[in-house]
C-alpha positions in Angstrom: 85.4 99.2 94.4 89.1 97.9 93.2 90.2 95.0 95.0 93.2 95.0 97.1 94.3 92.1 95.0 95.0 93.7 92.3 97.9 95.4 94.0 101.2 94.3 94.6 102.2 94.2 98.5 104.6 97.6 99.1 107.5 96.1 100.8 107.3 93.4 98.7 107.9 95.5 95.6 110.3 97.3 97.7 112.5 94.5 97.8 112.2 93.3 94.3 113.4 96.9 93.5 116.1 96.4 95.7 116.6 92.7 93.9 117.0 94.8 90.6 119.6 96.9 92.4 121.7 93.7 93.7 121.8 91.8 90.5 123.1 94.9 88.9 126.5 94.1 91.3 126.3 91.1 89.7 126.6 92.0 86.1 130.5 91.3 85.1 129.5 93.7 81.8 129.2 96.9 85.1 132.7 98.7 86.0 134.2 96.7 89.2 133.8 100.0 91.5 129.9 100.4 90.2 129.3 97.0 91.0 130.7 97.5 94.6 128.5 100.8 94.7 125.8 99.0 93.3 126.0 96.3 96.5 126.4 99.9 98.9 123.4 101.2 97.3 122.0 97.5 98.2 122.6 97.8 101.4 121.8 101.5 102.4 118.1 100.4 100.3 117.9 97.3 103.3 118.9 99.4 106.1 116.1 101.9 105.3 113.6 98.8 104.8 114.2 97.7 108.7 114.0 101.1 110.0 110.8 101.7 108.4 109.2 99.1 107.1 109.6 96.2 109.3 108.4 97.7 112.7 105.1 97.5 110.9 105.3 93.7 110.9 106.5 93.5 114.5 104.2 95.5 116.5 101.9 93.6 118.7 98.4 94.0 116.7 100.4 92.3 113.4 97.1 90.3 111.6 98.1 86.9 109.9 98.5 88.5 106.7 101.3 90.4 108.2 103.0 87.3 110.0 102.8 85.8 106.3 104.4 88.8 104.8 107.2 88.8 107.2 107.6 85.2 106.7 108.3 85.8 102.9 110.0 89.2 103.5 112.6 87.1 105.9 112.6 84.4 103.4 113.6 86.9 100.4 116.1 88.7 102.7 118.4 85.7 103.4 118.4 84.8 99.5 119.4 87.9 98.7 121.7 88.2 101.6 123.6 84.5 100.1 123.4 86.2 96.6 125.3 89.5 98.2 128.1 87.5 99.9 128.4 85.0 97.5 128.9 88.7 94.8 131.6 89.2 97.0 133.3 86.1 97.3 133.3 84.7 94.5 133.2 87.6 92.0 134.4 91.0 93.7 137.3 90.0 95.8 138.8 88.0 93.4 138.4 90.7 90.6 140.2 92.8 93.1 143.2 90.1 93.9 143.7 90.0 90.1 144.1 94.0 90.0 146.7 93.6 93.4 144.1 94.5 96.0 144.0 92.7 99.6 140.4 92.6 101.6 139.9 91.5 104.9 136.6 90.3 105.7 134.8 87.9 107.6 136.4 88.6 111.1 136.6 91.5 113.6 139.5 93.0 112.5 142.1 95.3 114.9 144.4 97.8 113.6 146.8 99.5 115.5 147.0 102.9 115.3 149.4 103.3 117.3 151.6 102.0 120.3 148.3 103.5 122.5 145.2 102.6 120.3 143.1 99.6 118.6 140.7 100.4 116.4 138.5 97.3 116.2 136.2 97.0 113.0 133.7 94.6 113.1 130.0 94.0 111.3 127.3 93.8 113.7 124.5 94.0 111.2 123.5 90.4 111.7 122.8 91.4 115.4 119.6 93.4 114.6 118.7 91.1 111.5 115.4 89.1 111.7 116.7 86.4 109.1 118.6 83.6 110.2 122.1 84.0 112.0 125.1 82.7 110.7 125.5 79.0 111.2 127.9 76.3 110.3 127.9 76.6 106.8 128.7 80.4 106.9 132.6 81.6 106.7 131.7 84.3 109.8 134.2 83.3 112.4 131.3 84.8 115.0 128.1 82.5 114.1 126.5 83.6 118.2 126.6 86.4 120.2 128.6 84.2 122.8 131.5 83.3 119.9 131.3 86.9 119.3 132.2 87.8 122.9 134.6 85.4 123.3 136.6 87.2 120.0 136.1 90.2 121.5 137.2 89.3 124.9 140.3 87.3 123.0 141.4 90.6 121.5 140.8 92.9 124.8 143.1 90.6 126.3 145.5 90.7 123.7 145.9 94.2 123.9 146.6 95.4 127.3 147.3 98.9 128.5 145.6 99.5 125.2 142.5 102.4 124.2 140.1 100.0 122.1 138.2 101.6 119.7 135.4 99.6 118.3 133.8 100.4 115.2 130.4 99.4 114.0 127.6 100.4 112.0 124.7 99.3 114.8 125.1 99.9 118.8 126.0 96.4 119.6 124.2 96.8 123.3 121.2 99.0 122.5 120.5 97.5 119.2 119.6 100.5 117.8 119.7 100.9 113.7 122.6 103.3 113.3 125.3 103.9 115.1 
C-alpha cells in the first residue's frame, strides 16, 4: 500500500502551478502585454480554483485536515494576491506611464456614455473571496461592503435622471461566481 504521504495535496499543487504562472508577470525579461496576460491567465487559473475546488473545503462534513488545508490555501492566496497588486503597481502601470498609457484602478469608476447613461465599473471579486478583505493598509477606496455602498450610493446620487449601468465580474447580491 502507497501512503498518502507521499503525495502532494492537489489544490495545493494547483496553486503552486498557478504561483509559476504569476511570477512569470513578474519577469521584466517577458514582453509588457505577456506579462499582463500572464496576470489574466493568473486570475482566470483562481477563478476556476473557487468554483471548483474550494466548495470542497466548505461543505459542512470538512475533516480537520481540510480546515488545515484551507487555512494554508487562504494563507497562500493573500500572498499571492499582495504579489499580483504589488506586479501592478509597482511594475506594470508604471511601464505603461513610461510608454504614455493612463490606468484607472483602485476605485469604482463611472463613464458616461452619454447625456442618458453611466456605465459604472467596479471589481467585486473581493466580495466572494475567503482571504482577508481589504483593510487600512490597502489603496481600495472600498475596504467594507458599507464604504462600498456608500460610493455607490455617492455616485447614484450624483447622477440623476441617469440609466446606471454597473459592471462587474461577480453578481454583487447573489454572490454567485460569474456574472
Amino acid at each position: 500500500m502507497v501512503s498518502t504521504t507521499q503525495f502532494f495535496n492537489r489544490d495545493l499543487s494547483w496553486l503552486s502551478f498557478n504561483e509559476r504562472v504569476l511570477s512569470e508577470a513578474g519577469r521584466r525579461s517577458v514582453p509588457l502585454m505577456e506579462r499582463f496576460r500572464f496576470l489574466a491567465i493568473y486570475s482566470s487559473n483562481l477563478d476556476e480554483f473557487y468554483r471548483v475546488r474550494i466548495p470542497f473545503y466548505t461543505r459542512k462534513k470538512a475533516t480537520e485536515d481540510d480546515l488545515e488545508t484551507l487555512e494554508k490555501i487562504k494563507s497562500i492566496i493573500n500572498r499571492d494576491q499582495n504579489i499580483y497588486g504589488n506586479l501592478i503597481r509597482e511594475q506594470l502601470i508604471p511601464e505603461l506611464e513610461e510608454r504614455g498609457y493612463s490606468l484607472l484602478y483602485d476605485s469604482v469608476i463611472p463613464v458616461e456614455l452619454n447625456e442618458k447613461v453611466v456605465l459604472v465599473m467596479m471589481d467585486s471579486q473581493w466580495f466572494l473571496n475567503i482571504h482577508d478583505k481589504p483593510g487600512p493598509e490597502s489603496s481600495c477606496e472600498a475596504r467594507s461592503i458599507d464604504e462600498f455602498a456608500a460610493e455607490l450610493k455617492q455616485i447614484v446620487a450624483s447622477h440623476p435622471n441617469q440609466l446606471l449601468v454597473l459592471v462587474m465580474h461577480h453578481p454583487m447580491y447573489t454572490y454567485g461566481v460569474h456574472g
